[in-house]
N, C-alpha and C positions, 0 to 999 in steps of 0.2 A: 469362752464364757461358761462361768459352771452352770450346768441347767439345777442342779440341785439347790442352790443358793437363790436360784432366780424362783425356782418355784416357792420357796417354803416364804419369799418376799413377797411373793405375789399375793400367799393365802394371808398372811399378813394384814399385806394392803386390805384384801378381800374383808377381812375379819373388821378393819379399821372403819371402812364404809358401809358395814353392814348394821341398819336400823337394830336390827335386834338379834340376839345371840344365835351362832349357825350350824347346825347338824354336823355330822361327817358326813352325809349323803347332800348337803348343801353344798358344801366344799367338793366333795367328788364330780356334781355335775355340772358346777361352773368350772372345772378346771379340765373337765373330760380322766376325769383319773379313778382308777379302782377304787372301792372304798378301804382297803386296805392302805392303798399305798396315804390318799386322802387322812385316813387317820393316824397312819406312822407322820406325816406332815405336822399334825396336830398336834401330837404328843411331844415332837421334839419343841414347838415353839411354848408349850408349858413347858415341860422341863429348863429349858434358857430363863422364861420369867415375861418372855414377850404374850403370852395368852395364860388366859384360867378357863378350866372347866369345872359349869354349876353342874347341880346334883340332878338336873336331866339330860347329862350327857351334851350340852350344846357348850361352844365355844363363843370366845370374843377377846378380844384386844386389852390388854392390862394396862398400868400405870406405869409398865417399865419407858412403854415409848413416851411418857411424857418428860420423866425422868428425865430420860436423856436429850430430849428434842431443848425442855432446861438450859441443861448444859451448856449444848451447843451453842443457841440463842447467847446465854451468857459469854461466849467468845466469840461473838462479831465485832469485829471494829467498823463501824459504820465509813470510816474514813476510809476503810481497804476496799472494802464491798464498793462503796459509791465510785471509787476509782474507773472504775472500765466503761461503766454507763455517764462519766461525767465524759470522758476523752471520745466516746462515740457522738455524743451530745455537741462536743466543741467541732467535731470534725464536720457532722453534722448543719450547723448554723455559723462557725466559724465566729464567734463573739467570747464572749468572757463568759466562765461557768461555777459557778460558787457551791459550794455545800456549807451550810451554816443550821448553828441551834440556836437555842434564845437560852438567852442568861439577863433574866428580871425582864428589863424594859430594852436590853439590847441584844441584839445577833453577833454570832462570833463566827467567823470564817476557818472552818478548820481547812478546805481544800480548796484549791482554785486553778483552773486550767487558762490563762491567758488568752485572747485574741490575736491570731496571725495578721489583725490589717493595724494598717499604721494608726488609725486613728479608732481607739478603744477605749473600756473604761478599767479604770485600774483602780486595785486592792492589796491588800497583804494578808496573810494567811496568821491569824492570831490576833487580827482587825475589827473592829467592832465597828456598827453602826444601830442607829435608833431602828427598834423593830418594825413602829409603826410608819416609819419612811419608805422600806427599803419590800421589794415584791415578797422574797423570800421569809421577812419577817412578818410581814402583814398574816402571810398563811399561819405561821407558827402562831401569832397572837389568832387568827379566827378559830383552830381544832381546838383551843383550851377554854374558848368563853365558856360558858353552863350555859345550858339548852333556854334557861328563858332570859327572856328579854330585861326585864331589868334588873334579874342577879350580873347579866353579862354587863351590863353598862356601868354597876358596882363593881365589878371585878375588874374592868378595864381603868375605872379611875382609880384603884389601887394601884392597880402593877404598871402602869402611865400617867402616874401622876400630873407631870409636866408637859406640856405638849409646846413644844418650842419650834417657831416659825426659821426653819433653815432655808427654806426657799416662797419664791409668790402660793407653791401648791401646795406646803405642808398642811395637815389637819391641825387645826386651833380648837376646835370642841368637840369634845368625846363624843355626844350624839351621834355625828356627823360622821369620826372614825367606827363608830360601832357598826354604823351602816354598813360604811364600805367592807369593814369584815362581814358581815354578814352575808353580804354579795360575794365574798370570796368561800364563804364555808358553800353558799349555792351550785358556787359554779365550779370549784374543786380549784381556780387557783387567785392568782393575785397578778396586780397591776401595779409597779408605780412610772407615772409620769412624771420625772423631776422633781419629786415632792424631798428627798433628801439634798442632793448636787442635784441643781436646774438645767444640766447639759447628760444628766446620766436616766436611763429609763431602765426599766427592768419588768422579768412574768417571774414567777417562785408557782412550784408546785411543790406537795406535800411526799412524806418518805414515812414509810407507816412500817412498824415491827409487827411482828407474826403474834401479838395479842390486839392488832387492830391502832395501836395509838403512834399520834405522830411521834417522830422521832428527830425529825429534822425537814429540812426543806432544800431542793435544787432550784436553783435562781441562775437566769442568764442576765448578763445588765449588758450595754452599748449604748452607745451614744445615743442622744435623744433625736440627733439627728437623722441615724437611719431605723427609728421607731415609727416608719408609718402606720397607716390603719393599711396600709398593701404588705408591709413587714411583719406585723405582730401574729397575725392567725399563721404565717408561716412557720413561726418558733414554738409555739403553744403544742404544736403537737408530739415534735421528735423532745420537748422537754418532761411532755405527758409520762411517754415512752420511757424516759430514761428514769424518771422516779419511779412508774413502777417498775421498770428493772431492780431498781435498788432496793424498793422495796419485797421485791420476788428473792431476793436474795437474802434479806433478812428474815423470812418467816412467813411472808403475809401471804393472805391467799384473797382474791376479792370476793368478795360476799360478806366478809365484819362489818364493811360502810359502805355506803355507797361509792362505782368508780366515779373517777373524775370523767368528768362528761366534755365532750368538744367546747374550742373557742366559742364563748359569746361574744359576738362583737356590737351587740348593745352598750356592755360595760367599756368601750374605748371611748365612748362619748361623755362617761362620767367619771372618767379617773384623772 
C-alpha cells in the first residue's frame, strides 16, 4: 500500500468533513505529522485542484471532488449495481426478485432473479405492470407525491388516471390508494396483497441515488400463498438490506431521508 497516497486521501477526506476551513497545524495534529510535512500535504492537493487556500492561510476541499463524484454518478448503471445485492436477496429468501422503475402509471422490470421452488411467481424482464398494483410500484408512486396532501391526491389522479379492478383487492378510489402510499412513504416500504394477480403477493423497498431521490425500487413477489403474517416480517428485512446496498453503491449516504425503519406489522392487516 502506498502510505503516501493513503495519507494525502486521508487529509482529503479530513479537509471534506471539516465544518470550516483548516490550518496546517489542524492537519498536522489530527494526522500526528510535522507541520512541514502536514503542509507539503496541502500544497500538493492545491496544486492537483482537489483543495484551495483562502488568504488566511487555511485550507478546504474544492469543487474538483464534486466534478468528478458527477461523473461517476453519471456512469452507474443501476441494473449492474443492483445485480449482486438482488442475487444475495434471492439466495437469501429464495423467491422471485425484481428491480423496476415507473414509466407514467406503470413499472418496467429491468432485472429479475427467478425463484428456485417449483411453485413461484413469474415475470419477464422488459414487463410491465400497473404501479399502483404491484409493492415495488406503489413505493415508486409514494417518493414522488408532493409533501401535502391534496397536491398529492391531484397528482395521483393525473399520473393514474384509471384505476382498473384486476383483482377483489385492486384500489378503485384514489383517496383510498393515496392512503395506502402514504402509509408506505411512513414506513419505508410497500405491500401488495393480490391486488394486481390474486394468487401473487409482494414487499418493494426503495433505491435512492447519492442526491437522495428515488431511483427505482427492489420488489420480492411469491405466491400469495406462502405470504403469511409468520412469512412477511421475514423478507422485509434482508429486502431492506439489499436496497440499501444498492443504494450504497449508487452514491447515497443515510441521513438525506429518513432510513427505512423495521417491518410494521399493523400494515398486514390493511393491505
Amino acid at each position: 500500500m502506498d502510505k503516501t497516497l493513503v495519507k494525502g486521501l486521508s487529509v482529503l477526506e479530513f479537509l471534506v468533513n471539516s465544518v470550516t476551513p483548516c490550518s496546517v497545524s489542524d492537519v498536522a495534529q489530527a494526522f500526528s505529522l510535522v507541520p512541514s510535512n502536514a503542509h507539503r500535504t496541502l500544497k500538493t492537493l492545491v496544486a492537483l485542484g482537489y483543495a484551495r487556500q483562502s488568504t488566511d492561510a487555511r485550507y478546504q476541499a474544492s469543487l474538483r471532488l464534486f466534478e468528478l463524484g458527477s461523473k461517476v454518478v453519471g456512469t452507474l448503471d443501476i441494473r449492474h449495481v443492483a445485480h449482486q445485492p438482488m442475487a444475495a436477496l434471492a439466495t437469501a429468501t429464495l423467491e422471485t426478485i425484481h428491480l423496476v422503475v415507473r414509466d407514467g402509471d406503470q413499472v418496467v422490470y429491468l432485472d429479475k432473479i427467478d425463484s428456485p421452488q417449483p411453485v413461484a411467481a413469474y415475470s419477464h424482464i422488459g414487463g410491465r405492470a400497473p404501479a399502483q398494483c404491484v409493492a415495488s410500484g406503489k413505493v415508486l408512486l409514494a417518493y414522488a407525491l408532493p409533501d401535502d396532501k391534496a397536491q398529492a391526491l391531484a397528482w395521483l389522479r393525473s399520473t393514474v388516471p384509471a384505476l382498473q379492478s384486476y383483482t377483489a383487492f385492486s384500489h378503485l378510489k384514489h383517496g383510498a390508494l393515496l392512503d395506502d402510499l402514504l402509509q408506505v412513504r411512513e414506513q419505508g416500504y410497500a405491500l401488495n396483497r393480490g391486488e394486481w394477480r390474486e394468487d401473487v403477493s409482494g414487499l418493494g423497498a426503495p433505491v435512492f441515488d447519492g442526491r437522495g431521490q428515488v431511483v427505482g425500487a427492489l420488489g420480492i413477489s411469491l405466491p400469495s400463498i406462502r405470504a403469511s403474517a409468520e412469512r412477511l416480517p421475514e423478507l422485509i428485512a434482508p429486502l431492506n438490506e439489499a436496497a440499501a446496498s444498492t443504494s450504497a453503491l449508487l452514491g447515497y449516504r443515510p441521513g438525506a431521508i429518513a432510513p427505512v425503519p423495521v417491518f410494521n406489522t399493523k400494515s398486514m392487516s390493511k393491505a
